[in-house]
ZANU-977223 format. One line per field, with one value per residue: residue number from 1; residue in one letter; z, y, x of N, C-alpha, C in turn. Coordinates in nm, 3 decimals. Each point is the difference from the previous one (the first is absolute). Last residue first. Example, Ala and Ser with C-alpha at 12.3 -4.5 7.8 and 13.67 -1.06 7.14 Angstrom:
i = c(2_1)
aa = c(S_A)
n_zz = c(0.708_-0.007)
n_yy = c(-0.225_-0.572)
n_xx = c(1.285_0.029)
ca_zz = c(0.006_0.000)
ca_yy = c(0.119_0.119)
ca_xx = c(0.082_-0.089)
c_zz = c(0.073_0.000)
c_yy = c(0.109_0.120)
c_xx = c(-0.077_0.090)
// end
This chain:
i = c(109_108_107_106_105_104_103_102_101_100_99_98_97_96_95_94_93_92_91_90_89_88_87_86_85_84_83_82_81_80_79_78_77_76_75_74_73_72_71_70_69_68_67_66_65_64_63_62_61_60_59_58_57_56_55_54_53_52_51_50_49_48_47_46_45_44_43_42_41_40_39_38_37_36_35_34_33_32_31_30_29_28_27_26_25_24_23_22_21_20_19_18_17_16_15_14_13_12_11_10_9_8_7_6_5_4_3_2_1)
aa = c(X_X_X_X_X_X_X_X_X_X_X_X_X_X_X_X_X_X_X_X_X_X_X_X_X_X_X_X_X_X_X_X_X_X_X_X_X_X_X_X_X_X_X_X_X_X_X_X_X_X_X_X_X_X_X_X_X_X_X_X_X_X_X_X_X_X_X_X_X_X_X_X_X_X_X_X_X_X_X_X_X_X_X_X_X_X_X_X_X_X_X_X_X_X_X_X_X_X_X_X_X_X_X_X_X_X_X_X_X)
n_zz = c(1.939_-0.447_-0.195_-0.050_0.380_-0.060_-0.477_-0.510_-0.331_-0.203_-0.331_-0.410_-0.282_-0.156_-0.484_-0.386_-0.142_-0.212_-0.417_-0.307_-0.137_-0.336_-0.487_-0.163_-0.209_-0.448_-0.337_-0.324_-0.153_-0.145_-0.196_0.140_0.192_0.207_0.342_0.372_0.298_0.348_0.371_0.301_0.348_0.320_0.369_0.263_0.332_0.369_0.295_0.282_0.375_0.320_0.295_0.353_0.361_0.290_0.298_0.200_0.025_0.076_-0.150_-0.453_-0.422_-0.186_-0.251_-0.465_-0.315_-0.098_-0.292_-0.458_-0.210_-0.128_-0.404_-0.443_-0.181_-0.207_-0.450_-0.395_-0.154_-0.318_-0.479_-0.220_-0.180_-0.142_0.143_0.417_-0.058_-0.326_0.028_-0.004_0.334_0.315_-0.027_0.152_0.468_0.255_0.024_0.292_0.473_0.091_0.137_0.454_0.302_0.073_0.293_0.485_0.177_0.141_0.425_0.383_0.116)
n_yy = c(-0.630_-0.286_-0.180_-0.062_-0.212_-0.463_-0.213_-0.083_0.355_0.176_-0.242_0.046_0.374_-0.063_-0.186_0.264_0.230_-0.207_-0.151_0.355_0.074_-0.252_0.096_0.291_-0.211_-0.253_0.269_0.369_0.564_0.322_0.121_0.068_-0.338_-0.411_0.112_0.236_-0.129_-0.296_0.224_0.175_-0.253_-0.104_0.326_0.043_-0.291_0.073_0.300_-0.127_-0.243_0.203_0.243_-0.146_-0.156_0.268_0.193_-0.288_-0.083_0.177_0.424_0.111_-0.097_0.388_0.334_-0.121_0.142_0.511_0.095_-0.085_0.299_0.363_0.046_0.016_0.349_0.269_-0.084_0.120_0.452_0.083_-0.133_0.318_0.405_0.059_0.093_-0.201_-0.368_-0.317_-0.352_-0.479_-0.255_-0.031_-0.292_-0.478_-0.068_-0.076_-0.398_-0.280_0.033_-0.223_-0.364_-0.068_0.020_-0.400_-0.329_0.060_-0.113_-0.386_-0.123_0.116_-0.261)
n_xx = c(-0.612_0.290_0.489_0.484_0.248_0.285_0.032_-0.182_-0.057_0.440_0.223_-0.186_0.131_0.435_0.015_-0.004_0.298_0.321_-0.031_0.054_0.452_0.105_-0.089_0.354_0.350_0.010_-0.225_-0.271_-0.148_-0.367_-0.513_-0.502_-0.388_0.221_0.365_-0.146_-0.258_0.170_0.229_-0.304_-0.127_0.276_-0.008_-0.351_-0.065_0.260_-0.098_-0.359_0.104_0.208_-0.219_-0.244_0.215_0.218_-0.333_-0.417_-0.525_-0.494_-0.114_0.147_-0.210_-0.214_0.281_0.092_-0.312_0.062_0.356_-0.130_-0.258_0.181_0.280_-0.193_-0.132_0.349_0.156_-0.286_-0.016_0.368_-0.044_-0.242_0.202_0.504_0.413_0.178_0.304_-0.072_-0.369_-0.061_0.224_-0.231_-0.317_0.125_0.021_-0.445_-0.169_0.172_-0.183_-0.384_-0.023_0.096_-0.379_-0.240_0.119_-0.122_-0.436_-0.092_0.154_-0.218_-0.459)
ca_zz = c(0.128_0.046_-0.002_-0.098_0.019_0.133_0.131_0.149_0.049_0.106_0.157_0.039_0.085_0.095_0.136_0.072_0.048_0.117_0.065_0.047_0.098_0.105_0.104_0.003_0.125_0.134_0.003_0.056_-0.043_0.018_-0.061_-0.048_-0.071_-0.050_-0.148_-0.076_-0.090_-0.158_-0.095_-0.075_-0.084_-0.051_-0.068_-0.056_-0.110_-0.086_-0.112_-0.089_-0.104_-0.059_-0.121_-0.081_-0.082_-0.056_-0.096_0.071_-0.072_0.051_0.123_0.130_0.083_0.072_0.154_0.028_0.052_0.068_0.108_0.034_0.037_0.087_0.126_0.080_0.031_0.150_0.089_0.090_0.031_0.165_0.072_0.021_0.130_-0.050_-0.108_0.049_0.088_-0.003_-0.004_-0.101_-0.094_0.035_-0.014_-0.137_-0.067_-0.017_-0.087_-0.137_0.000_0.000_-0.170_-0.059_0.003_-0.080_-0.143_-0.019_-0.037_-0.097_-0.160_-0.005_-0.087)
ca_yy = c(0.000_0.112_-0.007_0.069_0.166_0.032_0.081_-0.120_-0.022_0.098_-0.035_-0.115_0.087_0.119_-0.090_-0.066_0.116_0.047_-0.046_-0.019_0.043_-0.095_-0.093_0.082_0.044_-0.100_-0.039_-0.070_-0.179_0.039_-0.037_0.073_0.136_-0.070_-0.101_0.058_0.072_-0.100_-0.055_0.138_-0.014_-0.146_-0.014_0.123_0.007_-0.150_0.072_0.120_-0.113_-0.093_0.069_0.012_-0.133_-0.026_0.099_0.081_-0.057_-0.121_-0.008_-0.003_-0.096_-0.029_0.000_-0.014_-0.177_-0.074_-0.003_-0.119_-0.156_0.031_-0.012_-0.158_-0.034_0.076_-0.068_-0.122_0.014_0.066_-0.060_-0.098_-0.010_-0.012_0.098_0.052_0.130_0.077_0.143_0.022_-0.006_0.119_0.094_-0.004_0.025_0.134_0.093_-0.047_0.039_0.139_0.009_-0.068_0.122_0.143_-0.068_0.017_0.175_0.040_-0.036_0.053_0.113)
ca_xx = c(-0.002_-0.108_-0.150_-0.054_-0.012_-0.076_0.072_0.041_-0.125_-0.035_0.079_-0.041_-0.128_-0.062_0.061_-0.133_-0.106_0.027_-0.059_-0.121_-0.055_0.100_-0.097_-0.126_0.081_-0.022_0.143_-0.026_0.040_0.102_0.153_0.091_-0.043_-0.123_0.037_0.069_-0.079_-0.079_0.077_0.065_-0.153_0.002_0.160_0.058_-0.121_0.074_0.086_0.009_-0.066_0.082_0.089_-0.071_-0.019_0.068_0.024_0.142_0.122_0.045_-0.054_0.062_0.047_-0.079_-0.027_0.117_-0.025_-0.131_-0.024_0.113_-0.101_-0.108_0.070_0.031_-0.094_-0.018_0.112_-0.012_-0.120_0.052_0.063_-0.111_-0.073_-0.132_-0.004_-0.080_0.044_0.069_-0.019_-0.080_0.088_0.037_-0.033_0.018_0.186_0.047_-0.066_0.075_0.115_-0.023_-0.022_0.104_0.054_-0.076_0.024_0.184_-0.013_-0.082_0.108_0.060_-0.031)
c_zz = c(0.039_0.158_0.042_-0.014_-0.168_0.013_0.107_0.103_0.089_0.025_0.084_0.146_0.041_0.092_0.140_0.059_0.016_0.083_0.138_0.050_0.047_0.129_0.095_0.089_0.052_0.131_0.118_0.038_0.138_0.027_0.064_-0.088_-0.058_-0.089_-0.079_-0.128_-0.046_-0.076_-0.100_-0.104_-0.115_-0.147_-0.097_-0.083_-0.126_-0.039_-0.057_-0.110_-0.089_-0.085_-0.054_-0.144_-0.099_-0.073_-0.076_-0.114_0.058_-0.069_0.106_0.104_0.094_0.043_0.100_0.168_0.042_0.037_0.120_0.135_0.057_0.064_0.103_0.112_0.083_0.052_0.140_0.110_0.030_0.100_0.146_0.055_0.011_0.097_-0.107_-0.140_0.032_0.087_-0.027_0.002_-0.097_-0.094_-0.005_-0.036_-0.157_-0.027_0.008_-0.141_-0.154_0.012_-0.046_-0.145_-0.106_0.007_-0.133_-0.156_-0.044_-0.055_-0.111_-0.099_-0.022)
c_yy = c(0.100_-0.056_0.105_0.001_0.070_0.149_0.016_-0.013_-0.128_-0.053_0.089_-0.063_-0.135_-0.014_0.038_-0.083_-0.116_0.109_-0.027_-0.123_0.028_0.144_-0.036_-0.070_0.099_0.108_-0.105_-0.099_-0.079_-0.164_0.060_0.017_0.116_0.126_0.005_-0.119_0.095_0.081_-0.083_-0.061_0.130_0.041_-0.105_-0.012_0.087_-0.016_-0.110_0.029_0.115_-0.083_-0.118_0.078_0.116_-0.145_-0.094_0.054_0.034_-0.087_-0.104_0.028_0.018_-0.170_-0.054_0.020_-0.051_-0.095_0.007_0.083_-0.078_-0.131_-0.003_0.081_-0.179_-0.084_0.053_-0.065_-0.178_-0.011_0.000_-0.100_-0.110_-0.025_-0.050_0.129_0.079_0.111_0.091_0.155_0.085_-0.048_0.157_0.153_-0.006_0.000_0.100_0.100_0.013_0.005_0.142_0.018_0.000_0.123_0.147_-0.023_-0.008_0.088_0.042_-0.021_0.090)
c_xx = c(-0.116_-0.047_-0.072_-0.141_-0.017_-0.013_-0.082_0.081_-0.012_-0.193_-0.061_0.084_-0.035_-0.085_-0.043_0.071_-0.100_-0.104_0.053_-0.023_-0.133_-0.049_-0.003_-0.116_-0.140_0.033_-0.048_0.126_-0.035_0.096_0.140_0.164_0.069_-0.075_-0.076_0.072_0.112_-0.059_-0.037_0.091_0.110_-0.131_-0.025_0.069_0.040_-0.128_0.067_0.107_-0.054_-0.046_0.034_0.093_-0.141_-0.035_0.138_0.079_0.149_0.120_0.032_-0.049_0.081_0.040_-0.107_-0.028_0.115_-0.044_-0.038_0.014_0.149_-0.089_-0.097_0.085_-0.010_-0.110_-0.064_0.152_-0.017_-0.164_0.063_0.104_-0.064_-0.072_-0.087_-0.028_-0.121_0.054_0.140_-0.016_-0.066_0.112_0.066_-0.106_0.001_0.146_0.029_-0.055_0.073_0.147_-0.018_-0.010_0.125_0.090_-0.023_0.025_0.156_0.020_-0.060_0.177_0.121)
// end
């Protein structure tokens, strides 16, 4: 349950970054009102896999959810560019998170 929640949490994450892009600096309200509202849930299901997750494999996959999810919706929804060197590093960022989950001591305990 505690990848579960990590996964979930991860997407929430990606939601509230394309939201708080959407709030202009915190200078529209409804948009600023859902960036607080996903942070909250993301880390919430953030602290509740570190229950049993050991804190640095759980960040870490978080925030490369994050990162990687932010970088496709920002292309994809937001038309920002797109470069072999850009891809090359998201898929370095997942690489990552797939070495750091089959690392000895990234298992839930």
């Amino acid at each position: 349950m505690a990848w579960v929640s990590l996964l979930i949490a991860g997407l929430f994450e990606i939601v509230w970054a394309y939201f708080m892009k959407q709030s202009h600096g915190f200078t529209r309200l409804w948009p600023s009102v859902a960036t607080i509202a996903f942070m909250g849930v993301s880390f919430a299901l953030l602290a509740h896999a570190m229950k049993s997750l050991p804190m640095g494999t759980a960040y870490v996959i978080w925030t490369g959810i994050g990162a990687v999810g932010a970088f496709v919706v920002g292309v994809v929804l937001l038309g920002e560019g797109l470069s072999w060197m850009r891809v090359l590093a998201a898929v370095l960022v997942v690489s990552g998170l797939v070495l750091f989950r089959l690392a000895p001591g990234g298992e839930a305990h």
